[in-house]
C-alpha positions as CSV (number, residue, x, y, z in Angstrom):
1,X,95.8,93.2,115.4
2,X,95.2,91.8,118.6
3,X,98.3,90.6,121.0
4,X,98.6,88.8,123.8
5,X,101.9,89.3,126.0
6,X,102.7,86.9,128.9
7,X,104.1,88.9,131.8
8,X,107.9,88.6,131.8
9,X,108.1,88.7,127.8
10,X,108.9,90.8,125.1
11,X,107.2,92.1,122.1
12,X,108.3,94.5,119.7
13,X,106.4,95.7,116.8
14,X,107.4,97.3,114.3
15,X,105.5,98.3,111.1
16,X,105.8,101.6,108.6
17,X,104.4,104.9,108.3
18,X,103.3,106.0,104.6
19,X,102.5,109.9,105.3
20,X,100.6,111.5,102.2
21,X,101.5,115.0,103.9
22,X,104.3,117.3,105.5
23,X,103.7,118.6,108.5
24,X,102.6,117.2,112.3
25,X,101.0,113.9,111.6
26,X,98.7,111.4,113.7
27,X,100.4,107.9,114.3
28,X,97.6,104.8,115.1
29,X,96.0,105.0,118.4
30,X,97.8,102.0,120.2
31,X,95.3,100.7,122.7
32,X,97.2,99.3,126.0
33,X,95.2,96.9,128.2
34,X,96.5,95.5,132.2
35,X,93.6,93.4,133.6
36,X,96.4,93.5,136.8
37,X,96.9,97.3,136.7
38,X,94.7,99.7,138.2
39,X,93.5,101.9,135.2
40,X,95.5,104.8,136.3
41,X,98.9,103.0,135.6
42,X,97.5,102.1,131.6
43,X,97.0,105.9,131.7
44,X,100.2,107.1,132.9
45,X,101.8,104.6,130.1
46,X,99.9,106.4,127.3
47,X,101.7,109.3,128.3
48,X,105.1,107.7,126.8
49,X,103.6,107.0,123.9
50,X,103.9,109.1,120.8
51,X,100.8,110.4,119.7
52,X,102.4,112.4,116.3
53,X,105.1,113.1,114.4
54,X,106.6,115.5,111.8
55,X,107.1,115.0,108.6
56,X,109.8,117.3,107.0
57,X,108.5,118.2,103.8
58,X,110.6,116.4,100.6
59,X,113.4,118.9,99.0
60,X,112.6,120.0,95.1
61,X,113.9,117.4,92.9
62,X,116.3,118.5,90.3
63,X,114.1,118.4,86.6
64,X,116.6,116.4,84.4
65,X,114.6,118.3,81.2
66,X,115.7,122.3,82.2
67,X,119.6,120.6,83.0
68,X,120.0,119.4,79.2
69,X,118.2,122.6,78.0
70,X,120.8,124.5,79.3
């Protein structure tokens, strides 16, 4: 997805993360471009971005089949 913001606007994306894992994940690389900036302020923003999150792993589920056997 490519995005184009006018200086002086606002964007917000948001979109969802499906992991297939617990555990410390990866998120999407979100690549940051300012043809105005010098190169060493697009690096100091990529600092404030998230890079990865945990997942908490899910909690057993209750089997309905050993609850009516007992």
């Amino acid at each position: 997805v490519r995005l184009h913001i006018l200086p002086g606007a606002e964007q917000q994306m948001l979109y969802n993360y499906y992991p297939l894992m617990a555990g410390y994940q990866s998120l999407p690389q979100l690549n940051i471009n300012l043809p105005r900036r010098a190169a060493a302020n697009t690096h100091t923003l990529r600092r404030f971005l998230p890079q990865r999150i945990f997942v908490k792993p899910q909690g057993r589920q209750p089997d309905d089949a050993s609850i009516t056997a007992a």
